[in-house]
C-alpha positions as CSV (number, residue, x, y, z in Angstrom):
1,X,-10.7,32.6,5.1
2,X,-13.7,31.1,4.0
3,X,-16.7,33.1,3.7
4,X,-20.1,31.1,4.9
5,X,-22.1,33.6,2.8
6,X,-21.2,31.8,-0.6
7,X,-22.9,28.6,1.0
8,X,-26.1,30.5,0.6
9,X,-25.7,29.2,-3.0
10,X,-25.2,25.5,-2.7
11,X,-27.2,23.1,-3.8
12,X,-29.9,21.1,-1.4
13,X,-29.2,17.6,-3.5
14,X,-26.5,14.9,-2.7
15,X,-22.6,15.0,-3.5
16,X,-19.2,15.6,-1.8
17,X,-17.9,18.7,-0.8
18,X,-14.0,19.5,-1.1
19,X,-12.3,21.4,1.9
20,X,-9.3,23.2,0.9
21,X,-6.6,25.3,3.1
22,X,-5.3,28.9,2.0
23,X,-2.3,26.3,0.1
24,X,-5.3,24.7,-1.9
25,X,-4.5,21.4,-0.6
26,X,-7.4,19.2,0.4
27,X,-7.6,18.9,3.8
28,X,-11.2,17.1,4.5
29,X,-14.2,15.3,2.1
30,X,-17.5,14.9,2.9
31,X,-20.4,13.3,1.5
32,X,-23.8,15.0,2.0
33,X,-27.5,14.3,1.4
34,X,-28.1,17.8,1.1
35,X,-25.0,19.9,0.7
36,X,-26.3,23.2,1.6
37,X,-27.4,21.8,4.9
38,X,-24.5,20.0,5.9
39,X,-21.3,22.3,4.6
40,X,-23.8,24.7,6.9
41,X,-23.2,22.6,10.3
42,X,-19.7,23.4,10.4
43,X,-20.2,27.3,10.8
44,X,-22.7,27.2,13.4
45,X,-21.2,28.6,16.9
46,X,-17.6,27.2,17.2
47,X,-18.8,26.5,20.9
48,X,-20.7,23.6,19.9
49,X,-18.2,21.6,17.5
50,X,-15.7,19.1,18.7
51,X,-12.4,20.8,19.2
52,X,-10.8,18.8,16.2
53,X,-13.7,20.1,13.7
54,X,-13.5,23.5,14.8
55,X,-9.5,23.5,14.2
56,X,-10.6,22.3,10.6
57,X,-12.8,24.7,10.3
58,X,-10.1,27.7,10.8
59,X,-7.9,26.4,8.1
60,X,-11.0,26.0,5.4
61,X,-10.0,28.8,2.7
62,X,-12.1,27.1,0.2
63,X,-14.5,24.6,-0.8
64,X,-15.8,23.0,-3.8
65,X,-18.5,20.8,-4.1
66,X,-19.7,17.9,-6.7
67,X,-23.5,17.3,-7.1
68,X,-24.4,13.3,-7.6
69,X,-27.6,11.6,-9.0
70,X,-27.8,9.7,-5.6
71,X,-26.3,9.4,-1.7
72,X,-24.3,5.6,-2.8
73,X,-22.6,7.7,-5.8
74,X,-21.6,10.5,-3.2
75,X,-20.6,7.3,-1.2
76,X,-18.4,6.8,-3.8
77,X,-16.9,9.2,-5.1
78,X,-16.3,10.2,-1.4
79,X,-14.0,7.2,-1.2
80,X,-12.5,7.8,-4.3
81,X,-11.2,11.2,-3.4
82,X,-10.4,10.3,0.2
83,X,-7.6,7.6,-0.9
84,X,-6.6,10.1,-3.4
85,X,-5.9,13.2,-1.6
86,X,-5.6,11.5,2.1
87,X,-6.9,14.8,3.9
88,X,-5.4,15.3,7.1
89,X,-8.5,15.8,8.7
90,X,-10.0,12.6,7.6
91,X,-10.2,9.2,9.6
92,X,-7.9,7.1,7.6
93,X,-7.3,3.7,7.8
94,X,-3.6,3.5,8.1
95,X,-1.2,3.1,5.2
96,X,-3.8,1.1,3.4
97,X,-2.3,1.3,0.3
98,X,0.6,-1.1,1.5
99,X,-1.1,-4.0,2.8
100,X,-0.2,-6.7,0.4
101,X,-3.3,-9.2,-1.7
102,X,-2.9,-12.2,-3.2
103,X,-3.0,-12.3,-6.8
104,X,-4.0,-14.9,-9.0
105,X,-3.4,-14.5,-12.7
106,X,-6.6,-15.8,-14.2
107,X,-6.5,-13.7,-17.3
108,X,-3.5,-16.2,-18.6
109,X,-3.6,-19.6,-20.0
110,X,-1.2,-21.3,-17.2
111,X,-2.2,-18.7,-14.0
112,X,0.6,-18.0,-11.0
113,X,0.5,-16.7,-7.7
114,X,1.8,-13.5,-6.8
115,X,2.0,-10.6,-4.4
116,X,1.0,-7.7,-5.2
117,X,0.1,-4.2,-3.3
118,X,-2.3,-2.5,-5.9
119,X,-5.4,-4.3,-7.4
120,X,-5.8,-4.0,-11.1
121,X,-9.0,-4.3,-13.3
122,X,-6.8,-7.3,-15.6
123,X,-9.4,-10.2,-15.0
124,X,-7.1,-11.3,-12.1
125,X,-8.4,-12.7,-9.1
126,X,-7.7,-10.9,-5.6
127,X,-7.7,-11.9,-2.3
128,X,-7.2,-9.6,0.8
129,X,-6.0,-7.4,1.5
130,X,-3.6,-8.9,4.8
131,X,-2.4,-6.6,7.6
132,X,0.0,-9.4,8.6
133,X,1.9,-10.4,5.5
134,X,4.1,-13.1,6.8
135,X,1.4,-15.8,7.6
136,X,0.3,-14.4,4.1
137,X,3.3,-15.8,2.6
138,X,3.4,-18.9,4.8
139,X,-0.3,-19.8,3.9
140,X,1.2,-18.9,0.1
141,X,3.9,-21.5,1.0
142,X,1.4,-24.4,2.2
143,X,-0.9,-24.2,-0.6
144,X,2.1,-24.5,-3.6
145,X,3.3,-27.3,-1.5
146,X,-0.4,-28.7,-2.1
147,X,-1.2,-27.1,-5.7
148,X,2.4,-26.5,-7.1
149,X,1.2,-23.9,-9.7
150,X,3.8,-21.4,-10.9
151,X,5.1,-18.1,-9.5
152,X,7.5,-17.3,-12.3
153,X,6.5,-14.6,-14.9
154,X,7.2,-16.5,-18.0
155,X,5.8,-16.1,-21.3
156,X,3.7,-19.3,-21.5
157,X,0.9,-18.4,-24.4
158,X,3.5,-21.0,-26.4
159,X,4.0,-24.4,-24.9
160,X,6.7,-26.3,-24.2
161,X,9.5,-23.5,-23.8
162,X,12.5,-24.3,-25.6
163,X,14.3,-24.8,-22.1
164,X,14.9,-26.9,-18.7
165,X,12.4,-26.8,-15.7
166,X,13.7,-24.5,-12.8
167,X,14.5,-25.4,-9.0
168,X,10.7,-24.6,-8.4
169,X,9.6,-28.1,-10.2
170,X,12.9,-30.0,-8.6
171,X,11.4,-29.1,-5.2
172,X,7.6,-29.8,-6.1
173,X,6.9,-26.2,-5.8
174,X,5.9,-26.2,-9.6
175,X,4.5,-28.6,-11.7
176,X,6.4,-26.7,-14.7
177,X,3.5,-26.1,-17.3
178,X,6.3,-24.2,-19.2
179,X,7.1,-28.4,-20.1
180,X,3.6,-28.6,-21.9
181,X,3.4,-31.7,-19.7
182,X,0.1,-30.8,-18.3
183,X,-3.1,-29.4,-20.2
184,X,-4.9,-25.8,-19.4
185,X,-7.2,-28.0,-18.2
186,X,-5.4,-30.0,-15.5
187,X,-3.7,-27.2,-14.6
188,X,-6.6,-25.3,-14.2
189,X,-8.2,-27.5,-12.4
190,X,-5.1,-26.2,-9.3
191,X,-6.1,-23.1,-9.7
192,X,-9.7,-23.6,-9.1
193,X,-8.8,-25.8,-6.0
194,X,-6.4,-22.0,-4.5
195,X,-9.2,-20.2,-5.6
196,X,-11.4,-22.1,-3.4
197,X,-9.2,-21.9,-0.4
198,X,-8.8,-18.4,-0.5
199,X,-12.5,-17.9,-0.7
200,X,-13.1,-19.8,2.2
201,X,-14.8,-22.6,0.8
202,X,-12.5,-24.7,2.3
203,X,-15.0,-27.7,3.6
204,X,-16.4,-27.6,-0.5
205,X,-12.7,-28.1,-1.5
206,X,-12.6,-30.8,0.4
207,X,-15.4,-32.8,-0.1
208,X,-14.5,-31.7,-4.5
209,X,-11.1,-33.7,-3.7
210,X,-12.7,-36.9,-2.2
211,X,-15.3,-36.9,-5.0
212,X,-11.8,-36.9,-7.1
213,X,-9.9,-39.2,-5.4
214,X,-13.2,-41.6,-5.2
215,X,-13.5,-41.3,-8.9
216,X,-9.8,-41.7,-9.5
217,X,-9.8,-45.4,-7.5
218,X,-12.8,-46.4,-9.4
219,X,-11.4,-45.9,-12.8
220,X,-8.5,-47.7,-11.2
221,X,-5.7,-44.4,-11.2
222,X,-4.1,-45.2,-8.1
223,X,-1.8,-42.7,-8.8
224,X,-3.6,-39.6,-9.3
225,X,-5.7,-41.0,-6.4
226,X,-3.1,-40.9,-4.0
227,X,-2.3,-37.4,-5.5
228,X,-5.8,-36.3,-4.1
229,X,-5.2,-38.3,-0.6
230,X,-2.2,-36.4,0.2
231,X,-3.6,-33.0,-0.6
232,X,-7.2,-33.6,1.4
233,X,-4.6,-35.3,4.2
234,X,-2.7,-31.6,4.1
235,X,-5.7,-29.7,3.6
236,X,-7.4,-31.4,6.8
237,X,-4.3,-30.7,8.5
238,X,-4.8,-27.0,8.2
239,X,-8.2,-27.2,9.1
240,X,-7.7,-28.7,12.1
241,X,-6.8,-25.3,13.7
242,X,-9.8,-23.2,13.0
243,X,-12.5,-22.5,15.4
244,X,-16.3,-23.1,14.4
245,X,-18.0,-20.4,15.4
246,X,-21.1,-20.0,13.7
247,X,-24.2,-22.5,13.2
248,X,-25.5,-20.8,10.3
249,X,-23.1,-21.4,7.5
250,X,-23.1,-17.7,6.3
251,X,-20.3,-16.2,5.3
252,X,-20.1,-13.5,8.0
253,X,-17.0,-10.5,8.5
254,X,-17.3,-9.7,12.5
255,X,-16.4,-6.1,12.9
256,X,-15.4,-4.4,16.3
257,X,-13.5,-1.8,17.6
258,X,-11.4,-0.5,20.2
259,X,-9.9,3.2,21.0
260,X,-6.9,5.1,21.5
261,X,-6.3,8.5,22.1
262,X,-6.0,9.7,18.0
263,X,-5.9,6.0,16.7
264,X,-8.3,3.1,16.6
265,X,-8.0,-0.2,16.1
266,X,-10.5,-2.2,14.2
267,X,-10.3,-6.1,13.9
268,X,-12.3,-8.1,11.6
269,X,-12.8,-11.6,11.8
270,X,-13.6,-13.4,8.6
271,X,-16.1,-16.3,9.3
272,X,-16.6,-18.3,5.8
273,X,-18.6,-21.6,6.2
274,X,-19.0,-21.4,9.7
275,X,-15.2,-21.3,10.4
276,X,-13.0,-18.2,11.5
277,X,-10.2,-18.4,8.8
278,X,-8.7,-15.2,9.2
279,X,-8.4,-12.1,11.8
280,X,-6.7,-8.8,10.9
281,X,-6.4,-5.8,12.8
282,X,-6.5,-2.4,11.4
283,X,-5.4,1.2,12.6
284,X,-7.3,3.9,11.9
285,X,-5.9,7.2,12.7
286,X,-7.3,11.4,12.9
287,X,-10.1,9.6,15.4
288,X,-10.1,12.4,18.5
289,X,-13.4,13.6,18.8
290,X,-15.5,11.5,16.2
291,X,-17.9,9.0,17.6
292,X,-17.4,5.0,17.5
293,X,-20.5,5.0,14.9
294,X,-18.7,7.3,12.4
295,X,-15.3,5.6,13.0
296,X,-16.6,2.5,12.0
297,X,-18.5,3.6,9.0
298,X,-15.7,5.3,7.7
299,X,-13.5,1.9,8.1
300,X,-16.4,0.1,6.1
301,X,-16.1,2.1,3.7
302,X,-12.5,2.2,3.0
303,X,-11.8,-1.7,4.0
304,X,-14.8,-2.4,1.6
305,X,-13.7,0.0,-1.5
306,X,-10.4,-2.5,-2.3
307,X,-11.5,-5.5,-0.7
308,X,-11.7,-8.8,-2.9
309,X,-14.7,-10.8,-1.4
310,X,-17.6,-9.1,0.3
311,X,-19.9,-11.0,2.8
312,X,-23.2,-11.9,3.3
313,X,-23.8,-9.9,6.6
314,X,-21.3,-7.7,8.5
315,X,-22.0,-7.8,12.0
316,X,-21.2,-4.9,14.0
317,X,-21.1,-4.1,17.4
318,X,-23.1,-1.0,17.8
319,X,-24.9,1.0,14.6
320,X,-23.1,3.0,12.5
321,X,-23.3,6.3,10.3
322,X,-25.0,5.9,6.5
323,X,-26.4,2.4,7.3
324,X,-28.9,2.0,4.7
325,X,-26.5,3.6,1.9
326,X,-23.5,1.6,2.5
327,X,-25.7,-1.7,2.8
328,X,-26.7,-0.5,-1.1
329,X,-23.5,0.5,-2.1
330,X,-21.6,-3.1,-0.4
331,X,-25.0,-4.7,-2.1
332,X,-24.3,-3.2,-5.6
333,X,-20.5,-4.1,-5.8
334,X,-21.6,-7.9,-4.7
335,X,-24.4,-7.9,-6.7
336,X,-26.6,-9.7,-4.0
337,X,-28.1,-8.5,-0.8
338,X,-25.7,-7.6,2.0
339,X,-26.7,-7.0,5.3
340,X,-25.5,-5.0,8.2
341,X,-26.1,-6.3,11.7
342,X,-26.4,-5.3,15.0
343,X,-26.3,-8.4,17.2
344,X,-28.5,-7.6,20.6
345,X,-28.2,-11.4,22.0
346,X,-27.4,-15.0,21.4
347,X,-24.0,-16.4,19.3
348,X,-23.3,-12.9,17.2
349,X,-23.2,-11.0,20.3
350,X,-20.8,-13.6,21.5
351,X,-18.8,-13.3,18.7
352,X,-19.0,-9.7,18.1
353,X,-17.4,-9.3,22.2
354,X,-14.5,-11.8,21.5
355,X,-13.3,-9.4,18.5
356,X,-13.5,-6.3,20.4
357,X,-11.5,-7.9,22.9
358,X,-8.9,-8.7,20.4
359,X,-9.1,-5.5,19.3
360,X,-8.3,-4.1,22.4
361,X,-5.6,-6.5,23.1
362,X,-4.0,-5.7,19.9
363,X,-4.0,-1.9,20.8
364,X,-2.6,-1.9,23.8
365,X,0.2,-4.3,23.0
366,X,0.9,-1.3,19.4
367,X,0.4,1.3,22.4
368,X,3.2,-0.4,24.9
369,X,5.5,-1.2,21.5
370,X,4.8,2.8,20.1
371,X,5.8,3.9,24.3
372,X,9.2,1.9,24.2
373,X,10.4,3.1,20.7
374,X,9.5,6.3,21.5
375,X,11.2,6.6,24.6
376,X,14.4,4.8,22.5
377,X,14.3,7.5,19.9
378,X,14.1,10.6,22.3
379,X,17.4,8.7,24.3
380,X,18.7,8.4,20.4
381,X,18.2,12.5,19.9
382,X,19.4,13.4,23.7
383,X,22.7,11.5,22.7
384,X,22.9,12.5,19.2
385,X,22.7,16.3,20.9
386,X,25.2,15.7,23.3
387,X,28.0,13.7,20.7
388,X,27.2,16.7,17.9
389,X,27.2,19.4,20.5
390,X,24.1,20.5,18.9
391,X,22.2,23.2,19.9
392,X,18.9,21.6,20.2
393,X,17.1,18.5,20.0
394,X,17.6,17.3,16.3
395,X,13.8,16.1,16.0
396,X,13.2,16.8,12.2
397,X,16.5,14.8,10.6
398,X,16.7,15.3,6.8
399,X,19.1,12.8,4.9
400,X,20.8,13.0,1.4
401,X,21.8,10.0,-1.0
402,X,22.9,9.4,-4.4
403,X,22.6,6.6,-7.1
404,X,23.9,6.0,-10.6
405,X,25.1,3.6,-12.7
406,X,28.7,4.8,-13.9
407,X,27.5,8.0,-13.8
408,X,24.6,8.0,-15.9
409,X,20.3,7.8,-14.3
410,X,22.2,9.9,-11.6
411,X,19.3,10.6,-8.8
412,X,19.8,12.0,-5.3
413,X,17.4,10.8,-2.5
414,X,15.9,12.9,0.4
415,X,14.4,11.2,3.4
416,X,12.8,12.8,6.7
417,X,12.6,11.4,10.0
418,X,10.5,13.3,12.6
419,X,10.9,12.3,16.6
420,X,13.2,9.1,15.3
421,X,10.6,8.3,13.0
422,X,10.2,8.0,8.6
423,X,8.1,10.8,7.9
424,X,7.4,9.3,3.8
425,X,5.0,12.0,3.1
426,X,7.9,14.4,3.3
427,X,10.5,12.0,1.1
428,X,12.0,13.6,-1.9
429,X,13.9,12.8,-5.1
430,X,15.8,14.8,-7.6
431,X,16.9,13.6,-11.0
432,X,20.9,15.0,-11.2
433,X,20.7,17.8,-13.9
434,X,23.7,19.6,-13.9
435,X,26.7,16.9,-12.9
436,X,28.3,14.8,-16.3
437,X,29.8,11.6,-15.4
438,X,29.7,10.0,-11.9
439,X,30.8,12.6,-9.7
440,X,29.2,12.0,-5.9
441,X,30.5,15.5,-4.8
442,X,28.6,17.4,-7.1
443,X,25.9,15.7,-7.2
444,X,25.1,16.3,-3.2
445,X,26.2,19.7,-3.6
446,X,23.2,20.1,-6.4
447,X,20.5,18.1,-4.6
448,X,20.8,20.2,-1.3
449,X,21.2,23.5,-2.9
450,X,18.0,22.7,-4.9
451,X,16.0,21.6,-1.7
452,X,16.7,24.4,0.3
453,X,16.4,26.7,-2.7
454,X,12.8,26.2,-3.1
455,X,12.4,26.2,0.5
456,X,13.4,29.7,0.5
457,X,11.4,30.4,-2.3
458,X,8.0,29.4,-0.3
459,X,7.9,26.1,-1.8
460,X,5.2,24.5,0.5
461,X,6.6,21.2,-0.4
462,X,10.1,21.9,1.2
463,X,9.3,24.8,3.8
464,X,10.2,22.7,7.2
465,X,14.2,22.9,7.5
466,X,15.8,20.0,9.1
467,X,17.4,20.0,12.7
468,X,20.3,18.1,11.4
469,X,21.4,17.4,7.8
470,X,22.9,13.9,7.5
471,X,24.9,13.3,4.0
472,X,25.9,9.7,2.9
473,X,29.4,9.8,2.5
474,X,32.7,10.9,4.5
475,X,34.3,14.5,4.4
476,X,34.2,15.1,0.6
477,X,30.5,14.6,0.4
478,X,29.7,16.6,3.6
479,X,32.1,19.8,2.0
480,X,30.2,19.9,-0.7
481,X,26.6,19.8,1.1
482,X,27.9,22.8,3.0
483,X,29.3,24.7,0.0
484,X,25.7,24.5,-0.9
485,X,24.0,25.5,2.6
486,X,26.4,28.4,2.8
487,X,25.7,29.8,-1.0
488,X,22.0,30.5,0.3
489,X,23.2,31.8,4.0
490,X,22.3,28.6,5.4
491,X,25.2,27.3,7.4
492,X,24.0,27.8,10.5
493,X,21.7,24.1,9.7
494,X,24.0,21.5,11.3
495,X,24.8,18.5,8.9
496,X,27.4,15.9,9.7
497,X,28.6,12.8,6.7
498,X,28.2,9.2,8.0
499,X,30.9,7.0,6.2
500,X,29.8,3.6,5.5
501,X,32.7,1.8,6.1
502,X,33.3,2.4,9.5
503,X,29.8,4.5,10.6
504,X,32.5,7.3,11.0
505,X,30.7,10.5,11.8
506,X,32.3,14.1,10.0
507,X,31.5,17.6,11.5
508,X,33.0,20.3,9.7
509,X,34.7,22.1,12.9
510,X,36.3,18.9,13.5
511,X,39.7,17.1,11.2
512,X,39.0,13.5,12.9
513,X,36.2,11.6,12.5
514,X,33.5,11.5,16.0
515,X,33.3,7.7,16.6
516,X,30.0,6.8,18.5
517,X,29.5,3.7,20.9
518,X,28.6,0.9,18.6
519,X,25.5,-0.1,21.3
520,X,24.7,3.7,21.3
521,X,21.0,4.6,20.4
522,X,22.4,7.6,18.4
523,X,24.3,5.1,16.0
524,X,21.3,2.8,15.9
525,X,19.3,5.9,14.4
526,X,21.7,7.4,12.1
527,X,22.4,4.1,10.5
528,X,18.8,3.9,10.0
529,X,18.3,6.8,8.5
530,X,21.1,6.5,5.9
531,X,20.1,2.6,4.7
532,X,16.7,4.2,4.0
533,X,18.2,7.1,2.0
534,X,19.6,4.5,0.1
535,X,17.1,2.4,-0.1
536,X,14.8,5.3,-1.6
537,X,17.7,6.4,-4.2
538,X,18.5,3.1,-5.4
539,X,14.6,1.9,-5.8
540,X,14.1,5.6,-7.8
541,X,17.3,4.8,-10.3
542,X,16.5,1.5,-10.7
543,X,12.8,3.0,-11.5
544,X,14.2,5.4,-14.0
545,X,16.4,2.6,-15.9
546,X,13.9,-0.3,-16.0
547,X,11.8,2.3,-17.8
548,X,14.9,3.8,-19.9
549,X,15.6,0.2,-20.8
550,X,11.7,-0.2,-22.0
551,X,12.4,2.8,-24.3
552,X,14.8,1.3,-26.0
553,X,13.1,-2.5,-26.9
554,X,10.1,-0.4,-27.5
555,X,12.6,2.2,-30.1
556,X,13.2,-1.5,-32.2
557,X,9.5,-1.5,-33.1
558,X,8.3,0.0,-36.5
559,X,5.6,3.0,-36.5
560,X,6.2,3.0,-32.2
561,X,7.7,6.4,-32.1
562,X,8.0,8.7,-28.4
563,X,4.1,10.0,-28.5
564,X,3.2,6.0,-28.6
565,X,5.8,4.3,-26.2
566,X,5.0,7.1,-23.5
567,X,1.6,5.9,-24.4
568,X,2.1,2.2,-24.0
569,X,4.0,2.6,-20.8
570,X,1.3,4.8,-19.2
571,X,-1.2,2.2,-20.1
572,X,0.7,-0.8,-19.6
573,X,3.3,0.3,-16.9
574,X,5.8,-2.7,-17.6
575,X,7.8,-4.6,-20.2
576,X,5.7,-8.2,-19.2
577,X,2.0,-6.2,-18.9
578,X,2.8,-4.9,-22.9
579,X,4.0,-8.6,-23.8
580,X,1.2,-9.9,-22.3
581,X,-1.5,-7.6,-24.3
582,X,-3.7,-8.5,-26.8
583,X,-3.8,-6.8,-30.2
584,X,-7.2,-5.4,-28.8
585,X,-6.1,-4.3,-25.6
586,X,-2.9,-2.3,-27.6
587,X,-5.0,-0.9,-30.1
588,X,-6.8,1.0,-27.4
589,X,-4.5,3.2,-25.8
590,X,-4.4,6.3,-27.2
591,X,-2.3,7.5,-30.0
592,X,-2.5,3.4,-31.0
593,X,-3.8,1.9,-34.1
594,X,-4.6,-1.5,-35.0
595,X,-1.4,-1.9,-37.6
596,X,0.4,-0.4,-34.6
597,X,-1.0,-3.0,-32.2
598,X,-0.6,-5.7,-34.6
599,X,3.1,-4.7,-35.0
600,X,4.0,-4.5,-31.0
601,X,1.9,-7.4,-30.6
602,X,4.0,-9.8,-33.3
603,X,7.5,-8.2,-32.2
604,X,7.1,-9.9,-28.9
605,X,5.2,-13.2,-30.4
606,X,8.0,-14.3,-32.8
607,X,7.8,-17.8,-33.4
């Protein structure tokens, strides 16, 4: 246990203070103005803190603390290390890191448009980030047919290619630059039209093509003028469904919020040039107990810390926690004023109560979705009870896979669901160490022996045991798995093998297969299960040989030895970033040289 004593010694100036359990895993950050005074708060009498805090505060073994010149560098640090670790005790906006951006590759000479799920400092632009990727893809879809810039990832520093346009330019998807039919110029002017769109400057893009289609007729270029009449014809066309709903012109984000019992949903509408041209609802979760005004601060500063554009004003519905230092903070990353607004009357207020009613809306309709899948997935572990004859509910399900490519890049796959549902932060994978040659059997046998060996050991990492084991594969795999539960005197775990072919389910007491229903809820989960402990073994493999594969192009380069391709791929992370570097840009990763540069550099720039 922590000992409050030792706070007696912390500093009275701002920083972030680091929470740790008797594991030394991080389990809440803070940001303080003082951090004597606030680390302080939480041991007053346990009467007077929110049940959630006070359960914190039993697990605190530890806490460490960083000092900061000012409260907006503890701001940011604080959202640093909260996407980092992702305490448990945190509010957390809800698998942030896999809402999808827009990316526009401005840092090359013919840009594309992409998806991505991380933002990069390359010089690209980024728009998003989208909770609702399909209309993402869609408005992706619109615009290309509009401005039919590439997608492809083709080297195109050298113009033409020395080969035939692809399907995209066939369908007017593309305008194929790869051709060296069209200028950097011309094509860049498309890219400054998507550009425009995406920042919401929608009624400037329009009245840029009419100037262009104006100027085009006078000059008598009927064609290119009809060019620009179809694409303000489309763009009008999409227009047409937005709602004005602001007088002012500013570009506004309308912020609201509704609750849950441990989740809240907060829905942002994006308001650029007077138009709504986008809403997205966000779940924030760990909210029992914390007040609306420290909820919504913590979503500003999380949304805010990866978002591509940042507004004028931010109108909120009620005031919120740090005010002044996230308006500096949001001010400093924009680098002009940004205001945060508390509407009391008028349009704003208006505005501010239609978004918190979609919010609500929203959270009811996750709420009644969340109800009925729950309710399938206990029917799913009731049936999967009485078809196993287990002993017990099987509510933590642990499943085993295995990938390899004629034996070789051999990885096994662990996946955990918990109440019917992926529990990711518990996924495992294992690179096969012991089995030569493609040999399933053993494989298995090794990845479950070394799970539940370091479970037995304390490893904190694998110390939950599963309910039910489920192996991918029929009665060879399954004997195996259970040769290895019963070398550590674990056979008393149940495990069953699910055979693809048939979804035939093997139980070792048993010589034929159990066949479940094929509309049975058990089946429904099982075969879940297994496609994602596929999934997750064949995305690690495939991992492990794209960058196996790099190696090797990388081995053909003189003076690159192992020190400098690790080197290159932890700077680089892929085959078309490094082809894409400048000599510059190679020549400053470590262990790199400017002959060394120079010779990666002309390797992948043969004429």
């Amino acid at each position: 246990m922590f000992n409050p004593e030792r706070i007696d010694s912390f500093p009275e100036k701002p920083g972030v203070y680091i929470m740790k359990d008797k594991s030394g895993k991080v389990i809440y950050v803070g940001k303080a103005v003082s951090l004597k005074q606030r680390v302080r708060s939480y041991f007053k009498s346990s009467d007077s803190l929110p049940a959630k805090v006070s359960s914190m505060v039993s697990h605190i073994d530890d806490i460490e603390y960083i000092v900061t010149d000012s409260e907006v560098e503890a701001l940011i640090l604080e959202c640093n290390l909260i996407k980092f670790y992702r305490p448990k005790y945190n509010i957390l906006l809800k698998d942030d890191k896999q809402y999808p951006y827009i990316k526009i590759t401005t840092n090359e000479s013919f840009p594309r448009i992409e998806v991505v799920r991380k933002i990069k400092k390359d010089g690209s632009k980024y728009f998003g980030p989208y909770v609702e990727a399909r209309a993402m893809r869609e408005a992706i879809d619109i615009l290309r047919k509009i401005f039919p810039i590439r997608s492809c990832k083709k080297d195109l520093s050298r113009v033409p290619l020395k080969e035939r346009p692809c399907l995209n330019y066939h369908i007017k998807r593309c305008i194929a630059p790869c051709q060296g039919d069209i200028s950097e110029e011309e094509y860049g002017e498309l890219v400054k039209n998507i550009i425009m769109f995406f920042e919401g400057r929608q009624e400037q893009l329009l009245n840029h093509l009419k100037a262009k289609m104006q100027e085009a007729a006078d000059s008598l270029e009927f064609e290119a003028a009809a060019v620009y009449r179809d694409q303000i014809a489309a763009l009008e066309k999409i227009l047409e469904k937005q709602k004005i709903s602001s007088t002012d012109l500013v570009d506004q984000d309308i912020i609201a919020m509704a609750r849950g019992f441990d989740t809240a949903c907060v829905t942002v509408f994006f308001v650029r040039e007077g138009n709504i041209i986008e809403r997205e609802p966000f779940i924030l979760s760990n909210t029992e107990g914390a007040e609306r005004k420290e909820i919504l601060a913590s979503f500003i500063k999380q949304f805010y810390d990866t978002a591509s554009f940042i507004p004028k004003e931010i109108i909120v519905e009620e005031e919120i926690d740090e005010k002044e230092a996230i308006e500096t903070w949001l001010s400093a990353k924009k680098g002009s004023k940004v205001k945060i607004i508390v509407p009391k009357r008028g349009e704003k207020k208006e505005l501010i109560e239609m978004v918190a009613e979609n919010a609500m809306a929203y959270l009811e309709q996750r709420e009644a979705f969340e109800e009925r899948q729950r309710i399938k997935n206990e029917r799913a572990m009731e049936e999967l009870k009485g078809y196993l004859g287990l002993g017990k509910l099987p509510k933590r399900i642990e499943a085993f896979d295995i990938s390899n490519t004629q034996g070789t890049e051999s990885v096994a796959s662990m996946v955990v669901f918990e109440n019917g549902m992926p529990k990711k932060e518990d996924y495992r994978r294992f690179k096969i160490k012991t089995v030569e040659g493609p040999n399933d059997f053993e494989s298995i046998k090794e990845a479950v022996f070394r799970r539940f060996k370091r479970g037995l050991e304390g490893d904190e990492k694998f110390k939950d045991f599963p309910d039910l084991l489920v192996i991918d594969g029929g009665k060879g795999q399954l004997r195996y798995a259970l040769e290895a539960l019963k070398e550590l005197n674990l056979n008393h775990i149940p495990a069953i093998g699910l055979a693809k072919e048939f979804e035939h389910v093997f139980i070792e007491s048993k010589s034929e297969p159990i066949i479940l229903p094929r509309d049975s809820e058990a089946l429904y989960l099982l075969q879940r299960i297994r496609d994602e402990a596929h999934r997750f073994a064949v995305t690690y493999h495939r991992k492990l040989r794209s960058k196996r594969n790099l190696n090797s192009i990388l081995e053909e380069i003189p003076g690159i030895g192992k020190a400098r391709r690790k080197a290159l791929l932890t700077a680089f992370g892929s085959l078309e970033d490094i082809k894409k570097a400048s000599v510059e840009e190679l020549a400053k990763v470590p262990g790199m040289n400017k002959k060394s540069a120079m010779a990666v550099y002309e390797y992948f720039h043969k004429a």
